[in-house]
PAVEX-138694 format. One record per atom (N, C-alpha, C): x, y, z; residue number from 1; residue in one letter. Coordinates in pm, whole numbers, plus 50000, padded with zeros to 5 digits. Layout:
! residues N
     X     Y     Z resi resn
     X     Y     Z  NUM    A
...
END
This chain:
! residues 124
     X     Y     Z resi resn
 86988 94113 90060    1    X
 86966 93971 90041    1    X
 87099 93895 90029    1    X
 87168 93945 89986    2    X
 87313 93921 89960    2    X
 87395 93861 90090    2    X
 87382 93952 90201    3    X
 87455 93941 90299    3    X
 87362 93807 90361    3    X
 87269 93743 90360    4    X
 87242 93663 90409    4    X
 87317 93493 90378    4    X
 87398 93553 90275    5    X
 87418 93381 90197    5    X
 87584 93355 90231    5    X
 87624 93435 90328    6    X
 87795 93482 90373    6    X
 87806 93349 90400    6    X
 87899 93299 90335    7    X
 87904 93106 90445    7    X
 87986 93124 90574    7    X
 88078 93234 90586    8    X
 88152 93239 90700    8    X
 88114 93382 90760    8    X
 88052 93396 90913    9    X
 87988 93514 90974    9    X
 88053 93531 91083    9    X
 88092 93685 91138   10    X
 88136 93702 91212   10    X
 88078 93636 91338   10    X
 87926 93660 91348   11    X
 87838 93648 91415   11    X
 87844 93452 91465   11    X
 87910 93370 91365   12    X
 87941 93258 91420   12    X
 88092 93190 91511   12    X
 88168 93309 91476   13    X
 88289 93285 91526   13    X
 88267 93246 91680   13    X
 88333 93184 91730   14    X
 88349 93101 91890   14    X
 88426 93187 91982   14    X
 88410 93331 92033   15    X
 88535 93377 92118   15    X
 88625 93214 92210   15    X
 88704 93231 92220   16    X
 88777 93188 92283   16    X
 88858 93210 92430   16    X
 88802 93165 92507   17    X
 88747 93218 92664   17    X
 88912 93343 92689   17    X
 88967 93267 92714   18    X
 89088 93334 92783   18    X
 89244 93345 92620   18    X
 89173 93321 92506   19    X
 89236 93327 92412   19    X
 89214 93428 92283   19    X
 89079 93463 92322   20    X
 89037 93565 92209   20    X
 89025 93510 92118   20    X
 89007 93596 92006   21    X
 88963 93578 91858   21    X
 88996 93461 91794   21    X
 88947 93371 91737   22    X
 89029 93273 91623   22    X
 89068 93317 91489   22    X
 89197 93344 91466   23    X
 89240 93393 91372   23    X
 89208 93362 91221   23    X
 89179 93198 91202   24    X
 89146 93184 91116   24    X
 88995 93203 91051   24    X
 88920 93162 91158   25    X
 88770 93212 91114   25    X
 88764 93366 91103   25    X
 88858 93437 91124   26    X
 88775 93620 91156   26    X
 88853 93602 91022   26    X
 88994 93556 90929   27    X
 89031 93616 90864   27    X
 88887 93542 90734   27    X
 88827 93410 90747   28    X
 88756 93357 90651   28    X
 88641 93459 90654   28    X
 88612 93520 90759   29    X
 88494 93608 90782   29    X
 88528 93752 90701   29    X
 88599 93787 90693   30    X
 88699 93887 90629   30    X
 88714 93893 90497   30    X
 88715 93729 90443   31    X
 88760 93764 90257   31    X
 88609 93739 90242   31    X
 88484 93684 90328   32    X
 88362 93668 90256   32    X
 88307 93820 90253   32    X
 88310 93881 90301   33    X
 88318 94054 90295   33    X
 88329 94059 90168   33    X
 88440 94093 90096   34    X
 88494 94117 89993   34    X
 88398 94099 89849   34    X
 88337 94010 89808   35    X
 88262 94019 89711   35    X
 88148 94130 89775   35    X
 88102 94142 89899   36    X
 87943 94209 89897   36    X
 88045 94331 89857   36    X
 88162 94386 89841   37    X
 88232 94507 89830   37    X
 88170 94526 89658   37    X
 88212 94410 89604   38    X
 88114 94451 89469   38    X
 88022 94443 89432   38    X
 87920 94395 89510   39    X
 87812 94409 89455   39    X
 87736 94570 89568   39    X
 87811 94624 89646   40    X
 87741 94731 89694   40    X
 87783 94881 89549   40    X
 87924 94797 89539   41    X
 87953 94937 89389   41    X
 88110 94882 89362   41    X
 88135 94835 89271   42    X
 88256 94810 89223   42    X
 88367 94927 89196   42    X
 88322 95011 89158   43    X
 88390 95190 89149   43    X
 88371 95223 89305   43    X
 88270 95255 89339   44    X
 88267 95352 89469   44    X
 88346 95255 89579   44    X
 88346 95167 89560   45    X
 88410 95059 89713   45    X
 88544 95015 89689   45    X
 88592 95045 89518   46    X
 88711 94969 89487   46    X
 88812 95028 89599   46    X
 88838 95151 89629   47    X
 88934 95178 89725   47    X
 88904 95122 89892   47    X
 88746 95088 89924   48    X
 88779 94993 90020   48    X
 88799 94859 90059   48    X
 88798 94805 89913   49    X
 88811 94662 89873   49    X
 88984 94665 89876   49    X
 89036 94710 89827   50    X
 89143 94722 89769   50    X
 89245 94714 89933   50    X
 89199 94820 90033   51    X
 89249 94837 90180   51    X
 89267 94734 90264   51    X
 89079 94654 90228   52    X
 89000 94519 90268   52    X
 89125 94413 90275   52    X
 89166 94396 90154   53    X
 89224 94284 90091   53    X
 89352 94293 90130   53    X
 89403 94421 90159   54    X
 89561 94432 90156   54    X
 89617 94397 90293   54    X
 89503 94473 90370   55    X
 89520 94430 90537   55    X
 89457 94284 90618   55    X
 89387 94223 90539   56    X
 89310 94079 90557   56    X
 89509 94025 90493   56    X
 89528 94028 90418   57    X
 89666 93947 90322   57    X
 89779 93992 90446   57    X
 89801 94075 90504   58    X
 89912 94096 90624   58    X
 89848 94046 90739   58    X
 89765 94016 90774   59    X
 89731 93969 90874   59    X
 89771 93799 90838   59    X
 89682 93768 90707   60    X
 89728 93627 90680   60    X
 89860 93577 90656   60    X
 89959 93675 90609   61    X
 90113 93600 90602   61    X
 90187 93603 90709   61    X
 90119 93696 90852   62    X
 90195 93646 90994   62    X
 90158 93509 91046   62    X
 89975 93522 90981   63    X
 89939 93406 91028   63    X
 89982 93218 91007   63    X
 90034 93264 90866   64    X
 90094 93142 90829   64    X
 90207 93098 90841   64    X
 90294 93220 90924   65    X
 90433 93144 90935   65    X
 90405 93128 91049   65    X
 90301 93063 91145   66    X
 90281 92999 91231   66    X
 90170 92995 91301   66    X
 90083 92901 91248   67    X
 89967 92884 91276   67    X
 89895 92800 91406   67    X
 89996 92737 91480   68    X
 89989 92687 91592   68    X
 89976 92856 91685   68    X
 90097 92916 91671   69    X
 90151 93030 91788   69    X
 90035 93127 91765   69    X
 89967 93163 91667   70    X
 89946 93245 91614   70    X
 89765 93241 91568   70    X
 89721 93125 91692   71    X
 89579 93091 91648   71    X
 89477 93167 91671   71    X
 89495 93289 91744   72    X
 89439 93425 91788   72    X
 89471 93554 91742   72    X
 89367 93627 91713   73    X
 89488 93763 91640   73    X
 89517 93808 91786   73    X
 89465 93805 91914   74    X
 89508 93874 92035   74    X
 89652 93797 92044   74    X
 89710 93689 91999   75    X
 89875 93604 92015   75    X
 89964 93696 91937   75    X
 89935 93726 91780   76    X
 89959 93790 91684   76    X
 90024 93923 91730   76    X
 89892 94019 91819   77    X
 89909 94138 91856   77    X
 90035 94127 91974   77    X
 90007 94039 92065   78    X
 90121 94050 92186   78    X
 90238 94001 92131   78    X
 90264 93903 92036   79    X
 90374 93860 91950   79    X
 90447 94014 91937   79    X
 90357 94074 91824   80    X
 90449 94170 91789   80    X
 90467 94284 91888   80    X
 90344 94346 92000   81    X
 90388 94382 92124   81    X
 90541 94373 92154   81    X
 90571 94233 92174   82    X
 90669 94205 92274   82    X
 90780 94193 92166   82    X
 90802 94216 92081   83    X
 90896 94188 91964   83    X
 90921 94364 91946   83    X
 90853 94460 91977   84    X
 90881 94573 91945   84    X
 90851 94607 91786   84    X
 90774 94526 91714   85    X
 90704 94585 91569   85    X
 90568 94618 91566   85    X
 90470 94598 91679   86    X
 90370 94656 91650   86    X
 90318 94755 91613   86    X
 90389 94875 91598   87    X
 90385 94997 91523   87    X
 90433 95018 91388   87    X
 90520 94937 91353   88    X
 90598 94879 91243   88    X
 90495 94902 91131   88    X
 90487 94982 91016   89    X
 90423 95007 90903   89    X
 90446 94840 90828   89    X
 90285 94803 90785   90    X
 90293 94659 90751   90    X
 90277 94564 90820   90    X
 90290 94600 90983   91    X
 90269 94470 91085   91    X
 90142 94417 91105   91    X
 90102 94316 91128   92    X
 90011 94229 91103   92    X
 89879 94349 91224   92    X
 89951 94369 91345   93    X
 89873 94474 91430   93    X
 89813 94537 91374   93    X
 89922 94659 91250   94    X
 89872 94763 91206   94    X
 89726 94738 91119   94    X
 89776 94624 91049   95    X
 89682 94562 90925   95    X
 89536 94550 90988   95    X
 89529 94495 91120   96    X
 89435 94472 91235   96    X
 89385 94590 91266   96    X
 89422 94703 91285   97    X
 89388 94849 91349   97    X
 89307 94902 91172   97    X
 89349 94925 91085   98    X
 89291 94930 90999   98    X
 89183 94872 90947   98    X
 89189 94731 90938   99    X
 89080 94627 90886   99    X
 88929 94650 90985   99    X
 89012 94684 91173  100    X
 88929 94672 91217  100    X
 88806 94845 91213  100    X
 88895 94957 91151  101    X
 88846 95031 91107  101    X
 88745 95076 90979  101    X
 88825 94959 90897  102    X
 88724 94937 90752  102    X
 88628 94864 90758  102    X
 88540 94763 90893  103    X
 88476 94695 90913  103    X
 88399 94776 90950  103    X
 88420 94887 91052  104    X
 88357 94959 91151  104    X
 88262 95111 91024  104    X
 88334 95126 90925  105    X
 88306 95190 90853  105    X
 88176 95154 90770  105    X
 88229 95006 90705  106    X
 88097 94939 90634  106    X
 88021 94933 90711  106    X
 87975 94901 90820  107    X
 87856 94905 90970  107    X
 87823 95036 90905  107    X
 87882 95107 90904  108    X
 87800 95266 90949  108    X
 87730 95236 90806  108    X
 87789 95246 90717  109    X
 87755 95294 90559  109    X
 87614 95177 90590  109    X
 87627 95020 90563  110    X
 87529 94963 90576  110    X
 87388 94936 90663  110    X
 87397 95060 90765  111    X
 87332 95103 90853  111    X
 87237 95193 90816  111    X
 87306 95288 90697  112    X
 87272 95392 90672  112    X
 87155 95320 90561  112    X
 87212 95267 90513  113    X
 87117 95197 90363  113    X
 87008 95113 90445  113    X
 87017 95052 90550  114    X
 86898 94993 90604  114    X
 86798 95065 90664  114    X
 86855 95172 90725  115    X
 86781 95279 90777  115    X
 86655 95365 90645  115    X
 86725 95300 90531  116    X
 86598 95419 90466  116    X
 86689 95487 90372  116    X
 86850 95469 90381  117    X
 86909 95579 90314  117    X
 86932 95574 90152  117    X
 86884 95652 90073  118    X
 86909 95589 89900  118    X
 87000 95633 89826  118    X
 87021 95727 89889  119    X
 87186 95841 89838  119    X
 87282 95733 89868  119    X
 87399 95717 89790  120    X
 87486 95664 89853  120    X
 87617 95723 89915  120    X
 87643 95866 89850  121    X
 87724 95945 89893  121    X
 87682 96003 90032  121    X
 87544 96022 90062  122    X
 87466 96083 90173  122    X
 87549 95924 90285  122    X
 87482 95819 90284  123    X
 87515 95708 90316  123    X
 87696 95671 90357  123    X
 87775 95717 90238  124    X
 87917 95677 90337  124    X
 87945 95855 90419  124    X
END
């Protein structure tokens, strides 16, 4: 019931034809995440809240030292591409490769709980 009241949804974001992602809505889509992190288990999720937050916050401080250049995370990614830090431990990319892994994770887990699942250890 929870997840229905998200004010910002991935599911509303606008791709952007030949520009990709909008950086700022995926990152608003991103911290509204973050509370359902506690109410699914404040102990059991704190370490993916904690990941959540750290890699949503590096993504946001590339994003703000320039928010014109930088209005896509696909600008972000070729930015640092072509700069030679995208591998760079901390780069806004990396933060992206992760986040987009800790997203992909909650899918499964919350998949599992819709499916029927009541274990929660069975579930992640």
């Amino acid at each position: 019931l929870f997840l229905l009241v998200l004010a910002t949804r991935f599911s509303d974001i606008e791709l952007r034809e030949e520009e990709g992602i909008p950086t700022e809505e995926f990152l608003e889509s991103c911290y509204a995440i973050v509370p359902v992190l506690d109410k699914l288990g404040p102990t059991v999720f704190a370490p993916v809240k904690m990941d959540f937050v750290g890699n949503i916050k590096k993504i946001n401080q590339k994003f703000i030292t320039n928010k014109e250049e930088f209005d896509t995370l696909q600008k972000i990614v070729l930015h640092e591409v072509n700069a030679g830090v995208a591998q760079v431990r901390n780069s806004a990319t990396e933060a992206l490769l992760w986040l987009k892994r800790g997203l992909k994770f909650l899918k499964g887990f919350l998949t599992e709980v819709k499916n029927g699942e009541k274990n929660i250890q069975t579930a992640l």
